[in-house]
C-alpha positions in Angstrom: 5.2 -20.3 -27.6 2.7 -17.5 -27.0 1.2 -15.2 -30.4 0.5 -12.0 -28.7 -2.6 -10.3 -29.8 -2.5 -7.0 -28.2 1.0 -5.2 -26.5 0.5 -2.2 -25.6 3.3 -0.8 -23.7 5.2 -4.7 -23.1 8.5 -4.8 -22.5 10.6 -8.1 -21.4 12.6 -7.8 -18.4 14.1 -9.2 -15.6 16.1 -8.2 -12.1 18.2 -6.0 -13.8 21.8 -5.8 -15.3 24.1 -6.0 -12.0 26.9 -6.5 -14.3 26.1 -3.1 -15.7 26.9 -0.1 -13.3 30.6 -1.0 -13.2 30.8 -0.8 -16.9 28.8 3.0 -16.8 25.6 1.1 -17.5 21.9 1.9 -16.0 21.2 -1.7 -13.7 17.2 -1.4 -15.2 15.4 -4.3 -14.7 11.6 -4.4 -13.6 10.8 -1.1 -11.7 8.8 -3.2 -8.8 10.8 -5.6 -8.2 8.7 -7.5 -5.6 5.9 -8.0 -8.0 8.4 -9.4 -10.5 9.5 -11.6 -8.0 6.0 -12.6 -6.8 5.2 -13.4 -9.8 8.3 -15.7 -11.0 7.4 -17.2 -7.6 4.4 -18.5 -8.1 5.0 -20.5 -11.4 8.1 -22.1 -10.1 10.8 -19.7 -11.5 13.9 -18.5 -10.5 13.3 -14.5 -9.0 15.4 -13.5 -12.2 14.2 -15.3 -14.7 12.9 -12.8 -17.6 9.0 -12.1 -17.7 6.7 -9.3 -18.7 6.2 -5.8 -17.8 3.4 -4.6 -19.1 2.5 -0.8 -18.5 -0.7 0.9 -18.4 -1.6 -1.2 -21.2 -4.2 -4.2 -22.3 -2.1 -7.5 -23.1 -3.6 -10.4 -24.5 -2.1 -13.2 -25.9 -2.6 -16.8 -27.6 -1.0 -19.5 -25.8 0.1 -22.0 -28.9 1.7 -24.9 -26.0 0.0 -25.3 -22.5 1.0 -23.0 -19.9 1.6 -21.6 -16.5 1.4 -18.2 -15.6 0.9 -16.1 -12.8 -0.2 -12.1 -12.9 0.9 -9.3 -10.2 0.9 -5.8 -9.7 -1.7 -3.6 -10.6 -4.4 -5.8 -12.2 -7.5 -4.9 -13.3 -8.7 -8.4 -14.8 -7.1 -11.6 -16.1 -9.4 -13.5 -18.4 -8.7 -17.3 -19.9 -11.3 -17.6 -23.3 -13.5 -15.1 -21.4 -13.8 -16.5 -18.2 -11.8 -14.4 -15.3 -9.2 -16.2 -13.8 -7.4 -14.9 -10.2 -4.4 -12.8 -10.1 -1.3 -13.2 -7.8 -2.1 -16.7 -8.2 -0.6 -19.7 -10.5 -3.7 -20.2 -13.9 -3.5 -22.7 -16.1 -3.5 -22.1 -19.8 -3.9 -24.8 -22.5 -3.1 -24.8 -26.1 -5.0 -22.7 -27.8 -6.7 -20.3 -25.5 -6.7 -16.5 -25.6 -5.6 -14.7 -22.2 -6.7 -11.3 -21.6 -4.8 -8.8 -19.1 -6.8 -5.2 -18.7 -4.8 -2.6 -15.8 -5.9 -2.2 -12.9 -7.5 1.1 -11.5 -4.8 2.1 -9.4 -1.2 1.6 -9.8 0.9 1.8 -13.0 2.5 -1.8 -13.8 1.5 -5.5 -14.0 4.5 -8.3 -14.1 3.5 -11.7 -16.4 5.7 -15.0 -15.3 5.4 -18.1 -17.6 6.5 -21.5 -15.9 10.4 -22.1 -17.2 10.4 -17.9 -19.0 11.1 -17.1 -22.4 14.1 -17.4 -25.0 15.0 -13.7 -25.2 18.4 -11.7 -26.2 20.8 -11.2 -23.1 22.9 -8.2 -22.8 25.7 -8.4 -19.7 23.7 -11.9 -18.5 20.5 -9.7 -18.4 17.4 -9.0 -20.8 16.6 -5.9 -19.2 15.9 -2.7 -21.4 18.4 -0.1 -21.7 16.5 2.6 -24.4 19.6 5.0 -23.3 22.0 2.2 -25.4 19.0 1.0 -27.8 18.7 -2.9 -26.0 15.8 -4.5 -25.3 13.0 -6.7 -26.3 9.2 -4.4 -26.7 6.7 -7.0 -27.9 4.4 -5.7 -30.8 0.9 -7.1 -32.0 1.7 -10.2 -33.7 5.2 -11.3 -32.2 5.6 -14.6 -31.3 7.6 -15.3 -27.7 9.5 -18.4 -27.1 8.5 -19.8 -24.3 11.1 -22.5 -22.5 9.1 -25.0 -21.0 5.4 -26.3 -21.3 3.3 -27.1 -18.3 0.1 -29.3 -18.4 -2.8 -28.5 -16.7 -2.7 -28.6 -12.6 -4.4 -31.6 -11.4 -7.4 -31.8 -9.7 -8.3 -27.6 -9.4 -10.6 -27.0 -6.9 -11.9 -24.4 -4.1 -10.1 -26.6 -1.7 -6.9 -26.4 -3.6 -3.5 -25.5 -1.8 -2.9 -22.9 -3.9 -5.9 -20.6 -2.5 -4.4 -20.9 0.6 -1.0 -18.8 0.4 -2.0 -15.8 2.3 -1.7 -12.4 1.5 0.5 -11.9 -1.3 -0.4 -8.6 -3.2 1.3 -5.6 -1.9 -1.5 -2.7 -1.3 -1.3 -0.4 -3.9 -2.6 2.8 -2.4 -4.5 5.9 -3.9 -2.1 8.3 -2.0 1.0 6.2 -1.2 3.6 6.7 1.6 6.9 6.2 0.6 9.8 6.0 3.3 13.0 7.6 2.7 16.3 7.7 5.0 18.9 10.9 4.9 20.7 11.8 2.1 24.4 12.6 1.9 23.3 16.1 1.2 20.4 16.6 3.6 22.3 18.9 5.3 22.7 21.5 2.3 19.1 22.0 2.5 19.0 23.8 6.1 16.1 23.8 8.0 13.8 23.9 4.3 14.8 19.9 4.1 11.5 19.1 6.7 9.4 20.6 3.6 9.9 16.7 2.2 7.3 15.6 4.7 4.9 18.7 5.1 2.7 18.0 2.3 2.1 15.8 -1.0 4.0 16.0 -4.5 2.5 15.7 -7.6 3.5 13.0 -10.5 4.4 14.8 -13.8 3.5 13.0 -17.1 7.3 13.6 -18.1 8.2 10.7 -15.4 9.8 7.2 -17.3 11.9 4.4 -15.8 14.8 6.9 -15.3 12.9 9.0 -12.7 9.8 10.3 -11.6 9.6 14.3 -11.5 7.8 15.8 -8.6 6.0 19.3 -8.2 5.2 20.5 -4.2 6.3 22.5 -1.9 10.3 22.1 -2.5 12.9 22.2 -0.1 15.5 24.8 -0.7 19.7 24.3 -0.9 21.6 26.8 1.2 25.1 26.3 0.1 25.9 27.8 -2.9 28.6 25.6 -3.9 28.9 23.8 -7.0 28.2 19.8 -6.6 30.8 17.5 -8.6 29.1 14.5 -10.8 29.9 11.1 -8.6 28.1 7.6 -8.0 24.2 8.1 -7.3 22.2 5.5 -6.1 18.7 4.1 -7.2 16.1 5.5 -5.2 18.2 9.3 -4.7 15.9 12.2 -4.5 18.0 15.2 -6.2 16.3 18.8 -6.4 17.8 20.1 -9.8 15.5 23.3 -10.0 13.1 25.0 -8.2 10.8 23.6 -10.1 10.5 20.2 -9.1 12.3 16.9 -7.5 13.7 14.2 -9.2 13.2 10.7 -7.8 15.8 8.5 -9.7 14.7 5.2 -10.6 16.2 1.9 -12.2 17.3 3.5 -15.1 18.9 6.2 -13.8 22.8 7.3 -15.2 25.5 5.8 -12.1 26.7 9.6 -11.5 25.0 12.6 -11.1 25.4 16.6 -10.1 22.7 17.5 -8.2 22.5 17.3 -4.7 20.9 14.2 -2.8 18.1 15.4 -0.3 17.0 11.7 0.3 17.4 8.0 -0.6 13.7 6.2 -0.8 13.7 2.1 0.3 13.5 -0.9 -1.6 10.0 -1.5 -0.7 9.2 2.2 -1.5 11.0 2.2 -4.7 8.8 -0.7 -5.9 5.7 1.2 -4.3 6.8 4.3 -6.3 6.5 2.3 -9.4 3.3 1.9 -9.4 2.6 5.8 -8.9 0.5 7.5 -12.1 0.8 10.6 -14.0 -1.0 13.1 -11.7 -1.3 11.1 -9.0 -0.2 12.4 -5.2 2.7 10.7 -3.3 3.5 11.9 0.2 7.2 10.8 2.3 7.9 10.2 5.7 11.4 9.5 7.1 12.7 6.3 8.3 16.1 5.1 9.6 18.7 3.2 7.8 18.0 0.0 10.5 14.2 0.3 10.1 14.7 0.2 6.6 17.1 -2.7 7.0 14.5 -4.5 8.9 11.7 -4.0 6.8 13.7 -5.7 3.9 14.4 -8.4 6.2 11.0 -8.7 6.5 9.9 -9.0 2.8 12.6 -11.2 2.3 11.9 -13.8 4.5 8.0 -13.2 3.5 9.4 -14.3 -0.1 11.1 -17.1 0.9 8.1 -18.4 2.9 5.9 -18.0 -0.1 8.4 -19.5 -2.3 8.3 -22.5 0.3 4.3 -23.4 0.5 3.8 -22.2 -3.4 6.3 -24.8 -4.5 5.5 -27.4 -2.4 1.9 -26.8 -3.1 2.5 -26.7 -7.3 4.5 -29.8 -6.8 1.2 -32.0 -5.4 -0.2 -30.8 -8.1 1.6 -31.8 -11.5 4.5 -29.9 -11.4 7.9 -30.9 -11.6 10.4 -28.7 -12.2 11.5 -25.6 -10.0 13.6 -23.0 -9.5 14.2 -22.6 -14.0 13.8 -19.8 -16.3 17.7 -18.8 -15.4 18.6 -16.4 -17.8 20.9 -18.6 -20.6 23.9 -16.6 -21.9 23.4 -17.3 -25.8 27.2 -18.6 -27.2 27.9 -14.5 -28.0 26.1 -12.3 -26.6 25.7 -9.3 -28.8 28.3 -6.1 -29.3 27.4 -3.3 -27.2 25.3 -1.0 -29.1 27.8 2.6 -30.6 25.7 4.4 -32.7 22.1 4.4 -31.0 20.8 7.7 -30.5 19.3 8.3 -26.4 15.6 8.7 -27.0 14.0 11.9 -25.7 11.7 10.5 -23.3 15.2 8.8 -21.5 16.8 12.5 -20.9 16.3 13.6 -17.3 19.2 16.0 -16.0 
């Protein structure tokens, strides 16, 4: 069980609601997804298994059983009773202690995992928030979070510990980030202006959410005239609605759209694009749909390397159960919400 002191802007969430875009619904979920990962990683957890996304925000928290965590993202200091603890690492936390999580200076979003996750309302076998049909979980000062499992202290911590020795893990988080893109299905509405995408660096507008980022630069311009009919849009699609601005659609982005699709960003760019601030610059460069395929290959079988030597490494040291936190479908999960109204900040055309 954890008493949570200060939340900020904390939301609980998972891998997102897969179950959802058949049905008309956003797939949400935690916007860098290989932090969330990471992060359920190192405390022995399933990748899905719910955990925190806390945003630009202090967190702190009161751990009332002993615990294992682990921190990711963009982290500015992790703190255990005043004493600072690593991050992308597994900490031990026992009864009674007070953790402290303050952002970090760059990047946007920090991801929270507790060995065995938390006892949280599931919506289409996810806990992911959907503001857009009023579902979710936002933790407020003096919540109380039900935590599945507790987790005594590691034995025998030390400098010489396995667990210092996982190699890099952290993705860089980058003052000016380069985020990869392949075609779109429309690239070819956009004539010759489409190279503007790669000339020079767009701005992040404050008005960006989990739906989509909004971009101001130098903008590409559509030569046919014709109207474009709403269909399926992926994650990741880079639409030019006005002449304004471009939209990069994120995870809780509607499944169809009207507006036409200059590019399609990467999974490892869309979780690098997460972490991208109000105000801050992002430039793009192009990349092919089998370079893209292989970088994913890549971080997969990074993932599955780390999961390997993390496990085996928590395992020597007092732990004994892996792979938990799945999320539990309660015995009814609840009715789909009617009546909610779509919150302001969730309306991007």
């Amino acid at each position: 069980m954890m008493l949570i002191l200060t939340a900020g802007l904390t939301v609980v969430t998972d891998l997102g609601r897969f179950q959802g875009p058949p049905l008309g619904f956003s797939v949400n979920g935690a916007l860098d997804q290989y932090s969330a990962r990471v992060a359920n990683i190192l405390v022995g957890n399933h990748d899905g298994a719910p955990l925190l996304e806390i945003t630009a925000s202090r967190f702190s928290f009161a751990a009332e059983n002993d615990l294992l965590i682990a921190v990711t993202g963009s982290v500015g200091t992790i703190r255990i009773d005043g004493y600072t603890v690593a991050d992308h690492a597994p900490v031990s936390v026992e009864t009674g202690q007070i953790v402290t999580i303050s952002p970090g200076a760059v990047g946007l979003r920090s991801y929270l995992a507790v060995h065995g996750s938390f006892t949280v309302p599931m919506l289409l076998g996810s806990c992911a928030p959907d503001s857009m049909i009023g579902f979710g979980l936002r933790l407020e000062k003096g919540q109380r979070l039900a935590c599945n499992l507790s987790q005594a202290p590691l034995r025998n911590p030390s400098l010489d510990l396995p667990l210092l020795r996982l190699g890099p893990i952290a993705a860089p988080i980058e003052e000016e980030p380069h985020i990869e893109v392949t075609d779109g299905p429309d690239i070819a509405e956009f004539g010759q202006t489409a190279s503007r995408l790669f000339e020079s660096p767009y701005l992040v507008s404050p008005r960006s959410n989990h739906v989509g980022l909004r971009l101001a630069g130098h903008l590409p311009e559509r030569v046919s005239k014709g109207e474009v009919l709403s269909r399926g849009v992926p994650v990741g699609a880079i639409e030019v609605p006005s002449t304004q601005e471009l939209l990069v659609l994120h995870r809780g982005r509607g499944v169809t759209a009207g507006y036409p699709v200059l590019a399609v960003l990467t999974l490892p760019a869309l979780d690098a694009m997460a972490q991208a601030r109000p105000g801050q610059r992002v430039r793009f460069r192009p990349t092919t749909l089998e370079q893209a395929s292989l970088r994913q290959l890549d971080q997969h079988l990074h993932l599955t390397r780390l999961r390997e030597r993390c496990w085996e490494a928590l395992a020597a040291h007092g732990v004994g159960e892996f792979d938990v936190g799945h999320p539990v479908q309660p015995p009814q999960e609840p009715e789909l919400p009617t009546s909610q109204p779509q919150p302001a900040e969730s309306r991007l055309p």
